[in-house]
MDAnalysis code that builds the backbone (N, CA, C; Angstrom):
import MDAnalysis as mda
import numpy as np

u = mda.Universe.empty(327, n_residues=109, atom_resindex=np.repeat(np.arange(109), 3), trajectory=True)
u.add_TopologyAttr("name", ["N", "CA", "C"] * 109)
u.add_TopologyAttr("resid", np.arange(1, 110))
u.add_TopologyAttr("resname", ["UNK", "UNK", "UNK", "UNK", "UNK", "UNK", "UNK", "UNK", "UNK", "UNK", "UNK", "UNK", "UNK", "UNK", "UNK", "UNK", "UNK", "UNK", "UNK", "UNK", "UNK", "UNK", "UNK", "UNK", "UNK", "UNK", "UNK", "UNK", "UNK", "UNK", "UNK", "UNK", "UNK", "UNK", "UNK", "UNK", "UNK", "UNK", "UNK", "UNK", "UNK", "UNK", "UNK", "UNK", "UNK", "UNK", "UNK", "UNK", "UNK", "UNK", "UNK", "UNK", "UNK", "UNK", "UNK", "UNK", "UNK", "UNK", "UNK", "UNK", "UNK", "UNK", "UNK", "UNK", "UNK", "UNK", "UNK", "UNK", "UNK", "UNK", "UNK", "UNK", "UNK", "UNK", "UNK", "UNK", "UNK", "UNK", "UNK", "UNK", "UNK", "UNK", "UNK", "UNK", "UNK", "UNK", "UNK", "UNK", "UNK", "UNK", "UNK", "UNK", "UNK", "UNK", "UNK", "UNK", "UNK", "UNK", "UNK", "UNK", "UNK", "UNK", "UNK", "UNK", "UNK", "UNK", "UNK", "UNK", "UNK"])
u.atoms.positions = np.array([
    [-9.935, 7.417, -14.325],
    [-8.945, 6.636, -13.597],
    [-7.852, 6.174, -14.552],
    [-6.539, 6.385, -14.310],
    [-5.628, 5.871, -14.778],
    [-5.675, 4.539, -14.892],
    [-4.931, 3.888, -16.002],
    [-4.776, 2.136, -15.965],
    [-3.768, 2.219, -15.887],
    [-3.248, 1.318, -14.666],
    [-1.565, 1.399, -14.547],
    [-1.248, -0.078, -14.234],
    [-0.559, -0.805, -14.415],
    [-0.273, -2.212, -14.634],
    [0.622, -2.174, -13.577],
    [1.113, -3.508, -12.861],
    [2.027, -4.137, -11.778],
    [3.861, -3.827, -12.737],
    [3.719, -3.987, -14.009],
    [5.104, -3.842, -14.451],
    [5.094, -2.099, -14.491],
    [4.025, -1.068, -14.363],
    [4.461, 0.175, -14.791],
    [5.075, 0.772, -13.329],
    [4.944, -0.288, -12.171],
    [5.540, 0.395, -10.901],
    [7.048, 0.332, -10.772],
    [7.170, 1.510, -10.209],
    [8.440, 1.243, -9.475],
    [8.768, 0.267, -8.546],
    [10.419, -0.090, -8.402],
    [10.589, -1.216, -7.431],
    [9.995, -1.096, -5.904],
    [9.802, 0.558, -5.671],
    [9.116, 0.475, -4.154],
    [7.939, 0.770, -4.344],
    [7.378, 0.945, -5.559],
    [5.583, 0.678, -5.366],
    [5.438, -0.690, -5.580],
    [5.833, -1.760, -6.209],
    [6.167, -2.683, -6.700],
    [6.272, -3.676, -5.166],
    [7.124, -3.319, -4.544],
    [7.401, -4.190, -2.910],
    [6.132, -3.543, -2.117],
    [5.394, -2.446, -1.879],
    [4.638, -1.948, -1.155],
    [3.024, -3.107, -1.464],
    [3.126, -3.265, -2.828],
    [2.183, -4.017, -3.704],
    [2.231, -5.247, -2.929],
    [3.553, -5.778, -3.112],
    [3.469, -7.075, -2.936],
    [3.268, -7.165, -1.303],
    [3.677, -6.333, -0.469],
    [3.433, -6.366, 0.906],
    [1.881, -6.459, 1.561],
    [1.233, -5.699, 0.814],
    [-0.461, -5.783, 0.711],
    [-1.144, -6.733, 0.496],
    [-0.512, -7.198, -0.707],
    [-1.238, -8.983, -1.251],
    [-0.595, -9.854, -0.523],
    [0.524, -10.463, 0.299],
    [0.928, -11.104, 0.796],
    [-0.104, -10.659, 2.161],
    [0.479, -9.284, 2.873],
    [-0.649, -9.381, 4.249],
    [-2.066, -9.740, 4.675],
    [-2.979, -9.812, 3.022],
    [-4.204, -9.653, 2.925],
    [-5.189, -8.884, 3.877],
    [-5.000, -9.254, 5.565],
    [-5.626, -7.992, 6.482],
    [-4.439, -7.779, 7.256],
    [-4.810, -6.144, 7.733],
    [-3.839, -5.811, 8.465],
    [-3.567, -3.969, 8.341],
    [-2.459, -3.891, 9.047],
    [-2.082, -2.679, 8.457],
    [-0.717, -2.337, 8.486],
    [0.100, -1.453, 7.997],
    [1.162, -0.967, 7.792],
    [1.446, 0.350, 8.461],
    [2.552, 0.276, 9.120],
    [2.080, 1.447, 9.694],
    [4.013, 2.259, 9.927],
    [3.766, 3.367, 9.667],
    [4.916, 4.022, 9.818],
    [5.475, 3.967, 8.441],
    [4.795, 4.179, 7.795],
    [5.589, 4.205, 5.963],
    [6.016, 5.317, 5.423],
    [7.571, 5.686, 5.363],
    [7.902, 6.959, 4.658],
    [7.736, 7.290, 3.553],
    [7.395, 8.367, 2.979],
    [7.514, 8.596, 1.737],
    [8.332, 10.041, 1.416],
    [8.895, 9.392, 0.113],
    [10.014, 10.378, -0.536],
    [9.510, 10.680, -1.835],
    [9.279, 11.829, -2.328],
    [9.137, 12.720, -3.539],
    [7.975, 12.156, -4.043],
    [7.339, 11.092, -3.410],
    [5.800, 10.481, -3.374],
    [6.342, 9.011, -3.909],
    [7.000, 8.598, -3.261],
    [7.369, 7.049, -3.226],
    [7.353, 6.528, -2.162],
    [7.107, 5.005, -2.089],
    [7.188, 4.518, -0.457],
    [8.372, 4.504, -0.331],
    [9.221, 4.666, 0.554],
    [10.620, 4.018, 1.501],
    [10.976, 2.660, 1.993],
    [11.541, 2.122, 2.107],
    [11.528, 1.068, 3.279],
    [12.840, 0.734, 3.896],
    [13.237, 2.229, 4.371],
    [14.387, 2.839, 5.147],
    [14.307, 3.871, 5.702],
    [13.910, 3.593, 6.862],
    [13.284, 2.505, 8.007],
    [12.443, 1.782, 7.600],
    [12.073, 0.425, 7.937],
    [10.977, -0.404, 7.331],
    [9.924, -0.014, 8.640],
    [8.615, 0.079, 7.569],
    [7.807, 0.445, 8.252],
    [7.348, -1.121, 9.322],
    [6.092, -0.673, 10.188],
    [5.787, -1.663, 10.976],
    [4.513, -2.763, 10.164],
    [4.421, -3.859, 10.411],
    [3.300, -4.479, 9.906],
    [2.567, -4.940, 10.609],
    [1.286, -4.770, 10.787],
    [0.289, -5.478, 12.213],
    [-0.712, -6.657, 10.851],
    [-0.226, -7.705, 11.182],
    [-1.194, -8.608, 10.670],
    [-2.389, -8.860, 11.193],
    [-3.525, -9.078, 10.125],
    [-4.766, -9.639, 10.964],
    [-4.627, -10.932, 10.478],
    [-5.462, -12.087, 11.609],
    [-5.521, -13.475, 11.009],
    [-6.968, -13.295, 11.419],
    [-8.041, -13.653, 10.275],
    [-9.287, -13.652, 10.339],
    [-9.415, -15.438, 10.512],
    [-10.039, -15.780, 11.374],
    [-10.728, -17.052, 11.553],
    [-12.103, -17.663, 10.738],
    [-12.122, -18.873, 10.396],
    [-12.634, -19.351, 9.016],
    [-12.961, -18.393, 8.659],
    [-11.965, -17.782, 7.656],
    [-12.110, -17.013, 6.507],
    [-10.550, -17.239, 5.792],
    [-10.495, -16.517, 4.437],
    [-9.512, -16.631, 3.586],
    [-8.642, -15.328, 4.378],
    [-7.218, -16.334, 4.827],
    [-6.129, -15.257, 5.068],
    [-5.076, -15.169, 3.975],
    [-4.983, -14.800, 2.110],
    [-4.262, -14.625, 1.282],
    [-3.218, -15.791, 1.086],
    [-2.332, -15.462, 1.094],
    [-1.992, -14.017, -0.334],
    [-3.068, -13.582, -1.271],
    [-3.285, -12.388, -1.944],
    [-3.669, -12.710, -3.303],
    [-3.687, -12.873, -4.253],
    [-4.221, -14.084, -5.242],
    [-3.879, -14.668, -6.097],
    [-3.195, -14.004, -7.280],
    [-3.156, -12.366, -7.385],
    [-2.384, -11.987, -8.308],
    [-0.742, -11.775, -8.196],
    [-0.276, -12.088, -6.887],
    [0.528, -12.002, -6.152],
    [1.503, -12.606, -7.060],
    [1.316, -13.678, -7.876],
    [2.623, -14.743, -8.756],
    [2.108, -13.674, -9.895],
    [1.484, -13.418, -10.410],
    [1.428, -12.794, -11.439],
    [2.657, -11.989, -12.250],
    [3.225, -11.721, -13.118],
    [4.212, -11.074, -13.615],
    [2.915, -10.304, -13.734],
    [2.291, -9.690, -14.333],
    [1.284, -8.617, -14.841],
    [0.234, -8.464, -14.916],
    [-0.861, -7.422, -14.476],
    [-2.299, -7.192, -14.969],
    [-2.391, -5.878, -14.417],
    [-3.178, -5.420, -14.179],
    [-4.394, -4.338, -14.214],
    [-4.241, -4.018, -12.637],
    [-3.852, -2.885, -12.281],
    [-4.216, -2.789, -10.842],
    [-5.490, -2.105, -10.664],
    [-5.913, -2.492, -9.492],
    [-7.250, -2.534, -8.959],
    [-7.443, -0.723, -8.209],
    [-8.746, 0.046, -8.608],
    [-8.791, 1.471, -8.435],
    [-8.176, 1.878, -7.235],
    [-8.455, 1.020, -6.442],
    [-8.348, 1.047, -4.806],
    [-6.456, 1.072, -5.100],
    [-5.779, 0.451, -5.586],
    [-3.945, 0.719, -5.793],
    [-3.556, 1.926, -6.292],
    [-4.072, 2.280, -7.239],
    [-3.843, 3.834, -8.180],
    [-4.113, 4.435, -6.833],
    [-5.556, 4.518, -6.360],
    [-6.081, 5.852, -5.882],
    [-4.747, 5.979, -4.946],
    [-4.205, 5.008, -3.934],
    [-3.111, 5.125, -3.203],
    [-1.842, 5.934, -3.872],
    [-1.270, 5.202, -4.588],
    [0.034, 5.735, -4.936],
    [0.120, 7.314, -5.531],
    [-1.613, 7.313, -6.125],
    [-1.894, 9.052, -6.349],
    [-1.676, 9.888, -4.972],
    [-2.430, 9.203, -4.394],
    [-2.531, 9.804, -2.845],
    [-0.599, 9.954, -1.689],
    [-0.384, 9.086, -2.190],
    [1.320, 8.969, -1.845],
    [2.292, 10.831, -2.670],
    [1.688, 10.150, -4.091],
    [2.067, 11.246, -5.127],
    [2.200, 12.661, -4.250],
    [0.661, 12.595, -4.383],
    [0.373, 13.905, -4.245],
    [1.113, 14.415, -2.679],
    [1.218, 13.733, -1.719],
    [1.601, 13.797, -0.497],
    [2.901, 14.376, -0.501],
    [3.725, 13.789, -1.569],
    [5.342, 14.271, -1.787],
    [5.978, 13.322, -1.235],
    [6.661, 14.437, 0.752],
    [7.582, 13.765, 1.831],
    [6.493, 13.913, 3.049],
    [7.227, 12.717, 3.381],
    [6.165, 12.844, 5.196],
    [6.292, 11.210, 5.344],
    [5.086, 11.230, 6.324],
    [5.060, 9.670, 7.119],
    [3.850, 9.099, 7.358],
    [3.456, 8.304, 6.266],
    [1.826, 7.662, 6.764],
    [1.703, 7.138, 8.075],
    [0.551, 7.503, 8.804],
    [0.484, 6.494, 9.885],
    [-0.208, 5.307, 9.785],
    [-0.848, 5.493, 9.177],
    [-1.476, 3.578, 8.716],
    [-1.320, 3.693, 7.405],
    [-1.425, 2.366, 6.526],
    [-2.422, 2.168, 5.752],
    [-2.772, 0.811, 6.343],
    [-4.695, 0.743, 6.189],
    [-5.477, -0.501, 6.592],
    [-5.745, -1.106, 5.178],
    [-5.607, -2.625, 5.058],
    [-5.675, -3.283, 3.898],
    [-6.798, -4.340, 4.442],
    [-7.110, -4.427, 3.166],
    [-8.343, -5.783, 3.598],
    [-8.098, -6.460, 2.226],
    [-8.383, -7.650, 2.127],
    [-8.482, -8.748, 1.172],
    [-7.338, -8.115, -0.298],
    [-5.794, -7.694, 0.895],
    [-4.776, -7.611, -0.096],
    [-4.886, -6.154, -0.936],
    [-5.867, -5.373, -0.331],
    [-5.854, -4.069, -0.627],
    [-6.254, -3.050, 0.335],
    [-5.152, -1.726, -0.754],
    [-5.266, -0.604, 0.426],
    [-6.724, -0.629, 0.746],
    [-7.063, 0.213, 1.769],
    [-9.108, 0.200, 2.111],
    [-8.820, 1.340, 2.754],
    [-7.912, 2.092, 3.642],
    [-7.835, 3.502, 4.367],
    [-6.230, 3.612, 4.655],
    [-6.618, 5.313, 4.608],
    [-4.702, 5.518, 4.854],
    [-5.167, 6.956, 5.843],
    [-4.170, 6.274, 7.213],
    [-4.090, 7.845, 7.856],
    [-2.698, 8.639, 7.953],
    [-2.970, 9.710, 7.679],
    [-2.095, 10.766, 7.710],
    [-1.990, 11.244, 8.897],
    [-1.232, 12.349, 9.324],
    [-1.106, 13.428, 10.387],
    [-0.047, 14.357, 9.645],
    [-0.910, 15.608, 9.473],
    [-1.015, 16.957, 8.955],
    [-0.678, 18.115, 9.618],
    [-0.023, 18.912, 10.382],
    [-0.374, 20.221, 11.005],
    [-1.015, 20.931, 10.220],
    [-1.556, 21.868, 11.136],
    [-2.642, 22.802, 10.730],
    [-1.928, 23.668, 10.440],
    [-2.125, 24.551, 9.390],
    [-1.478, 25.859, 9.142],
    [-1.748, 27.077, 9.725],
    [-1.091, 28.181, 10.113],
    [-1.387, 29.064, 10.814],
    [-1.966, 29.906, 9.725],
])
């Protein structure tokens, strides 16, 4: 696994980041990506969850200028990477992190 830090992102992995830790549950949905970067032109949609007595975020690394992102962030933005151009249809976040991302693919002939 790569170690990739909050300062080694770009400004739109960087806002995608902070959109996750601020939502804590929820999902994102309609997120473009360009040459394997997020977009946010069109801004995608955000469906918040509000969990009842339980912790609804931010998370606390959220003020942070810097640390360590968590496997579950890499594996994403690899997964973005590798994707190129196209249009996620979710990503589901839980406790301020990605947790599932759906795609839609055609099948090749």
């Amino acid at each position: 696994m790569k170690h990739l830090t909050k300062q080694s992102l770009t400004p739109a992995q960087a806002r995608l980041l902070s959109l996750m830790q601020e939502m804590y549950f929820g999902r994102i949905e309609g997120l473009v990506v360009v040459n394997g970067y997020p977009v946010f032109d069109p801004a995608p949609r955000i469906v918040r969850q509000v969990k009842f007595c339980s912790e609804n975020g931010p998370r606390r690394e959220k003020t942070l200028d810097n640390f360590n992102l968590k496997e579950q962030v890499v594996e994403l933005f690899d997964a973005l990477a590798q994707m190129g151009n196209g249009t996620v249809e979710s990503i589901e976040v839980k406790h301020g992190l990605p947790f599932l991302m759906n795609l839609e693919e055609a099948v090749g002939a």
